[in-house]
C-alpha positions in Angstrom: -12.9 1.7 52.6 -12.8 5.5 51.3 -12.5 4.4 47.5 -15.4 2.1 48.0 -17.4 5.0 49.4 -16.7 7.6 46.7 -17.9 4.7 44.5 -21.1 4.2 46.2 -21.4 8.0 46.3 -20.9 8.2 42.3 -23.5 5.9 42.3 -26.0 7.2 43.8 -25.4 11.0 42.5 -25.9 9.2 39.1 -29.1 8.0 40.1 -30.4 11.4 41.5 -29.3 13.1 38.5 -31.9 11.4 36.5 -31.6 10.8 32.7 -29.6 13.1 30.7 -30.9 16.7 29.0 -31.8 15.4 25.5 -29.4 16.8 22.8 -30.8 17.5 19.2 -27.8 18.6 17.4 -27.5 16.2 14.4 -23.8 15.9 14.1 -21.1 13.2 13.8 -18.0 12.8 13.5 -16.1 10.7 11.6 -12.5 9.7 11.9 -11.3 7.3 9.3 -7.4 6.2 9.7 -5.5 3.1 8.0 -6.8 0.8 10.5 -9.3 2.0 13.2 -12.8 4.1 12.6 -13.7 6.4 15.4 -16.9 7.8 15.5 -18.1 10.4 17.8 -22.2 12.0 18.3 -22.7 14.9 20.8 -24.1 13.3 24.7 -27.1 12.7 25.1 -28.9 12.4 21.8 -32.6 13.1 22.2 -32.2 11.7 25.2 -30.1 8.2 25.0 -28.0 7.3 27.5 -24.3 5.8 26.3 -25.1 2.4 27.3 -28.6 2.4 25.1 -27.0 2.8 21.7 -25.0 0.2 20.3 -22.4 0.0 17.6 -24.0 -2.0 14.0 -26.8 -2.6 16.7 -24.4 -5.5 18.2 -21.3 -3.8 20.6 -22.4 -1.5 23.7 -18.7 -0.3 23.8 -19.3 3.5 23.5 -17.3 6.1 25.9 -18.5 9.2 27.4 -15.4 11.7 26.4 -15.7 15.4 26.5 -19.6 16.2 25.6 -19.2 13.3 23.2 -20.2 9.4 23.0 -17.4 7.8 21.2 -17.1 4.2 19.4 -14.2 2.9 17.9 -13.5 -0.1 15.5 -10.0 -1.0 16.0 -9.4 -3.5 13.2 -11.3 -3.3 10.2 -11.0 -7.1 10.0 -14.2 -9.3 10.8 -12.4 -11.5 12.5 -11.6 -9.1 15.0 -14.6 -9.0 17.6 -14.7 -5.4 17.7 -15.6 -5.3 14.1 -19.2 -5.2 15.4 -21.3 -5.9 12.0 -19.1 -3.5 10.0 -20.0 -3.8 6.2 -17.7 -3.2 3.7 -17.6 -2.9 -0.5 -15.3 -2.8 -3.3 -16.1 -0.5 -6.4 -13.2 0.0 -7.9 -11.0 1.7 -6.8 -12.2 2.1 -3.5 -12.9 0.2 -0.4 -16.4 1.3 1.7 -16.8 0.1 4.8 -20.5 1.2 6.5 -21.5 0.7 10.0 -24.2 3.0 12.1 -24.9 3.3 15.8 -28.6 3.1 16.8 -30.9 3.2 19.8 -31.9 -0.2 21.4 -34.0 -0.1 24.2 -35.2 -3.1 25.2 -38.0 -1.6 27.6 -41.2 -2.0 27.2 -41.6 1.8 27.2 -39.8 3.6 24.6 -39.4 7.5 25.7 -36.9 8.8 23.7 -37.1 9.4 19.8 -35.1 6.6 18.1 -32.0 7.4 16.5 -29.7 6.4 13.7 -26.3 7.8 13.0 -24.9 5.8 10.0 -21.3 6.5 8.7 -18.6 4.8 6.5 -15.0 5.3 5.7 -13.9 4.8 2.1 -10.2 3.9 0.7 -8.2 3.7 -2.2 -7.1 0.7 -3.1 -4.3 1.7 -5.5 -1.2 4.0 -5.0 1.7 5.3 -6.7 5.0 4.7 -4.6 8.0 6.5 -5.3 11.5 7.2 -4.3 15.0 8.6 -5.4 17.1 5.1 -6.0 20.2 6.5 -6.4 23.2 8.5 -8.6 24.1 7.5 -12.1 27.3 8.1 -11.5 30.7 6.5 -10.9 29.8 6.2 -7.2 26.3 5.3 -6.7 24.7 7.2 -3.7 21.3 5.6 -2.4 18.9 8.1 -1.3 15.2 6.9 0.7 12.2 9.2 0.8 10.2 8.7 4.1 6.2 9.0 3.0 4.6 11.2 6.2 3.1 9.2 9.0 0.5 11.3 9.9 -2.9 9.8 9.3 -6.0 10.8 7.6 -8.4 12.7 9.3 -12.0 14.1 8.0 -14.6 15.5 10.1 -18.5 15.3 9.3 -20.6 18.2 7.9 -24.3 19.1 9.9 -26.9 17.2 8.3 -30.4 18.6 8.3 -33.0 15.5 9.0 -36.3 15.4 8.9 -37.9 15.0 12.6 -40.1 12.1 12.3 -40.1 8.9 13.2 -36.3 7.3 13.9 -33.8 10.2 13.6 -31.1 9.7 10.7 -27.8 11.1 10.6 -25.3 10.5 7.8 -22.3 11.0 6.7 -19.4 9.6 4.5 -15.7 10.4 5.3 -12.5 9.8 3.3 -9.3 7.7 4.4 -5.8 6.7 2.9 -3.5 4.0 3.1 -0.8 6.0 1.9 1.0 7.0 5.0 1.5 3.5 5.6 3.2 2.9 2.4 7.0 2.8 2.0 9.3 1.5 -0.4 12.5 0.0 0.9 15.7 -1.3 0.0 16.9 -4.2 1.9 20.9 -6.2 2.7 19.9 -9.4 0.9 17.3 -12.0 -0.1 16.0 -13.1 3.0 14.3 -9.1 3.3 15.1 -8.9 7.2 17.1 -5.6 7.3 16.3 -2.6 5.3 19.4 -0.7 3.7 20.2 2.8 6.0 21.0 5.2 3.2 23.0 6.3 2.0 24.9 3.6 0.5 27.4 3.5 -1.9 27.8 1.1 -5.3 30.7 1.3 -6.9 31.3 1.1 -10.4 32.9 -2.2 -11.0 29.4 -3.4 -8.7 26.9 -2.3 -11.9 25.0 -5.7 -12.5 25.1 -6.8 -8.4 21.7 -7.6 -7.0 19.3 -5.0 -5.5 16.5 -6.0 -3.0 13.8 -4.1 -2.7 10.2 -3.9 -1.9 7.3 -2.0 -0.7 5.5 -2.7 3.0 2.4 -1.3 4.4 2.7 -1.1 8.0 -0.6 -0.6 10.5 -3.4 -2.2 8.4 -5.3 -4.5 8.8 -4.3 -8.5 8.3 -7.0 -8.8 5.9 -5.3 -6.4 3.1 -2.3 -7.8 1.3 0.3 -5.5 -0.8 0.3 -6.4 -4.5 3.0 -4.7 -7.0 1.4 -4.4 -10.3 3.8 -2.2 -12.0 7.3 -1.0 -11.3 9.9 0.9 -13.7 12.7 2.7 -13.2 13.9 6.3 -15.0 16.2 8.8 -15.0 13.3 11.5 -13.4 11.4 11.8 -11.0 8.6 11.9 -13.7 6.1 9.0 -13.2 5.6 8.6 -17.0 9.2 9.8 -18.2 9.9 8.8 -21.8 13.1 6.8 -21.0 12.3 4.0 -18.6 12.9 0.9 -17.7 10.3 -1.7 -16.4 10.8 -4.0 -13.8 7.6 -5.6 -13.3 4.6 -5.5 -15.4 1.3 -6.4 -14.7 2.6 -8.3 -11.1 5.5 -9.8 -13.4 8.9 -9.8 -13.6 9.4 -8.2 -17.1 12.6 -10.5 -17.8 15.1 -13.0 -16.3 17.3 -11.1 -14.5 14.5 -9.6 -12.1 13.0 -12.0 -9.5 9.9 -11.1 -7.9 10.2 -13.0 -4.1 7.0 -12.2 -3.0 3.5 -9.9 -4.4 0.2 -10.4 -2.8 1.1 -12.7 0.1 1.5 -10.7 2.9 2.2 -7.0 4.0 5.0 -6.6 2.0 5.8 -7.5 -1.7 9.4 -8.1 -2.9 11.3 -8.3 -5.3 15.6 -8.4 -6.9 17.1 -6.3 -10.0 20.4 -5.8 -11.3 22.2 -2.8 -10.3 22.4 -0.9 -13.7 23.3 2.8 -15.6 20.8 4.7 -18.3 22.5 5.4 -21.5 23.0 9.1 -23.0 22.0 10.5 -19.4 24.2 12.7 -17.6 26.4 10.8 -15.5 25.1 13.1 -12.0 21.5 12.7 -12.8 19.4 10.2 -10.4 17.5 7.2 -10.9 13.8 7.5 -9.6 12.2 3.5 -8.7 8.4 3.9 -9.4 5.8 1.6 -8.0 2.0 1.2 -8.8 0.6 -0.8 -5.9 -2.6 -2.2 -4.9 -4.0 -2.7 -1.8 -5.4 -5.9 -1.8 -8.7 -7.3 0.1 -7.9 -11.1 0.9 -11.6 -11.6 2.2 -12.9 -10.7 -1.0 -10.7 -11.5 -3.4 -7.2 -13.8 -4.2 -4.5 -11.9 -3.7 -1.2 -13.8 -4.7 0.2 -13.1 -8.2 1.5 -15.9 -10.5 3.6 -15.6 -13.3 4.3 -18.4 -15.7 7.9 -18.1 -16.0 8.0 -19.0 -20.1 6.4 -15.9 -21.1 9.4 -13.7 -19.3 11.1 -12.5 -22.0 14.6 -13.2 -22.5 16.0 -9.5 -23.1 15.7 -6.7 -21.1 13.9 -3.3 -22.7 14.2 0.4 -22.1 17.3 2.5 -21.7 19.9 0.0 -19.5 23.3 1.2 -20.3 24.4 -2.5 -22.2 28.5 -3.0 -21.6 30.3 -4.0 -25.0 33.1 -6.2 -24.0 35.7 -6.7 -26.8 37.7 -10.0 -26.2 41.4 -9.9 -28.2 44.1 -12.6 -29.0 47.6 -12.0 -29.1 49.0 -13.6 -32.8 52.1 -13.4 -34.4 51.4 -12.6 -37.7 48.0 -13.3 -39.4 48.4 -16.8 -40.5 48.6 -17.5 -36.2 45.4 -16.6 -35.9 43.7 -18.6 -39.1 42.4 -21.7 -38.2 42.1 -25.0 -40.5 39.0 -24.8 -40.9 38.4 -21.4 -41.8 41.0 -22.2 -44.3 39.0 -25.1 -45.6 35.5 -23.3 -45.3 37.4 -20.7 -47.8 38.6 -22.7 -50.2 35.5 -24.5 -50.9 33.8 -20.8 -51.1 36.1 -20.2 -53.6 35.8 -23.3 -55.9 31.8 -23.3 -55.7 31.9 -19.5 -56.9 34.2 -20.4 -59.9 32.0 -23.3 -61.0 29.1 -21.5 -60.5 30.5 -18.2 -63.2 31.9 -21.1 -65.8 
C-alpha cells in the first residue's frame, strides 16, 4: 500500500508541475562505440517532453538521465528492432550510419517549435593488425600484443541554427573498430583455444603448423572479418624490405599455407609453417602483419574464394630454405657407379669420336 501511494503521489506532482521549461541550447552528443550509438540532447528542447520525440521518427525509447534525454541503438544491425530506421552507407573506406530524433506530436495543436537533431557515426572499414610472432632463435618464444579495449568516444561541437521553422541540429562523430581487433594464435585446426604466450618452438619443430587468425569481438552480426593481406618480417616495420607473404589479396600465397576461413564469420583463419628468415640475426623477432577489412554482409558478399590452381607452387621472400645433403657409404668408387651410368658414358664417348672423325 505505501509504494502504491508514492506512485500515485509521483503522479500527480507530475501533473501539477505542468510541461517542462523549454530549453534552447542546440547541443548533442554523440557517442559512437563498435556496436551501440548513444545519443544525448539537453531536457526539455523548446519545450518537448521525452516521450514526444522519437528515435528515426519510429522508437519512443528515450530516457530522462541527468539534464539529458538519451537514445541508444544497441546493435547497428536492422534486424535488431532497436535499429529504429537507422540508415547507413559505404564510401570507401568508411561506413556512415545516419539516424535523427524529431518531434511528433500527434495533437491537433502543435505549441512547441519542432525540432530535429540528426547525427551519424562513421567507421573504417580497413585496419592494420599487428603483433610480435616470436624469436628467431634456437628456442622460439611467442609473444601476443593485446590491442586496448577502451572504446571510441567523440563528443559534438555547438551548432549555431537558424530559428525558423523546425529546429535542426547536426552533427557527425567518429568511431573505430579497432579495439575489437585481435590477432591470435590458436592449439590446432579446429580454432577453439587460443595459444597463452609465451610458448616455446624448438628448433627441430621449424616447419610444424601455426594456427592463427584475427577475431573482432562486440560487433555487430552484420560485419564479417576478411583478411586481405598478411606477411611476415623480421621488424616491426609494416612495409620492411625483407618479408614474407602469407596471404595475398584473401589468398593463400602458396601450398603450404591454408587459409580455413576469411569473410564467413567474426573471425578469419588461417595455418603456416613454422619457419626462420635468412641473414637475420638469430635474437631478432618475427613481426605477423595483417591488413583486414571489416566487411558489411548486408551490403555486400563477404566470403573469399580462391581457386587453388593459381597458388603457386614455391614459397617467396626471405624463408630460411634447409639444404639437406644425403651421402652413401661406398667402398671404393667403382661401388658407387651404376650400369647405366657406365653405359650412358660409353655411348657419350663413341658419339663424340664419330662426330670429330
Amino acid at each position: 500500500m505505501l509504494t502504491l501511494a508514492i506512485y500515485l503521489l509521483v503522479i500527480l506532482a507530475r501533473g501539477l508541475a505542468g510541461p517542462c521549461i523549454p530549453n534552447k541550447a542546440d547541443v548533442i552528443l554523440v557517442y559512437c562505440y563498435p556496436k551501440t550509438i548513444i545519443t544525448r540532447i539537453p531536457e526539455c528542447p523548446y519545450g518537448w517532453e521525452v516521450n514526444q520525440l522519437a528515435l528515426g521518427g519510429i522508437c519512443y525509447n528515450g530516457i530522462h538521465d541527468s539534464g539529458y534525454y538519451q537514445f541508444t541503438i544497441p546493435d547497428l544491425s536492422p534486424k535488431n528492432k532497436s535499429y529504429c530506421g537507422t540508415q547507413s552507407e559505404f564510401k570507401n573506406p568508411l561506413y556512415h550510419f545516419y539516424n535523427s530524433i524529431v518531434s511528433n506530436d500527434s495533437s491537433v495543436i502543435v505549441k512547441s517549435q519542432p525540432v530535429n537533431y540528426s547525427f551519424s557515426c562513421s567507421y573504417n572499414a580497413n585496419y592494420l593488425v599487428n603483433q610480435a610472432a616470436f624469436d628467431q632463435r634456437y628456442v622460439l618464444f611467442w609473444e601476443c600484443l593485446t590491442l586496448s579495449s577502451s572504446p571510441h568516444l567523440t563528443h559534438a561541437e555547438i551548432c549555431p541554427v537558424p530559428r525558423v521553422a523546425t529546429v535542426h541540429v547536426k552533427n557527425g562523430s567518429s568511431g573505430s573498430f579497432e579495439s575489437q581487433l585481435s590477432l591470435n594464435f590458436y592449439s590446432n585446426a579446429k580454432f577453439s583455444s587460443i595459444k597463452e604466450a609465451p610458448f616455446v618452438v624448438e628448433t627441430s619443430e621449424i616447419g610444424s603448423d601455426i594456427f592463427a587468425g584475427v577475431e573482432a569481438k562486440g560487433l555487430s552480426d552484420r560485419f564479417k572479418v576478411v583478411l586481405n593481406n598478411c606477411w611476415a618480417t623480421p621488424s616491426s616495420e609494416y612495409f620492411y624490405q625483407i618479408h614474407w607473404p602469407l596471404i595475398t589479396k584473401g589468398c593463400a600465397t602458396d601450398y603450404s599455407i591454408l587459409v580455413h576461413e576469411n569473410g564467413k564469420t567474426n573471425r578469419a583463419t588461417f595455418q603456416f609453417n613454422a619457419f626462420r628468415f635468412r641473414n637475420i640475426p638469430k635474437l631478432s623477432k618475427v613481426w605477423l602483419h595483417c591488413e583486414t577489412h571489416i566487411c558489411d554482409s548486408e551490403k555486400f558478399s563477404c566470403p573469399v574464394t580462391c581457386d587453388k590452381r593459381k597458388q603457386r607452387a614455391e614459397q617467396t621472400g626471405g624463408v630460411l630454405v634447409a639444404e639437406i645433403t644425403v651421402r652413401s657409404k661406398c667402398r671404393g668408387w667403382w661401388a658407387c657407379v651404376s650400369l647405366a651410368d657406365i653405359i650412358f658414358h660409353l655411348l657419350f664417348v663413341i658419339g663424340f669420336c664419330a662426330v670429330l672423325l
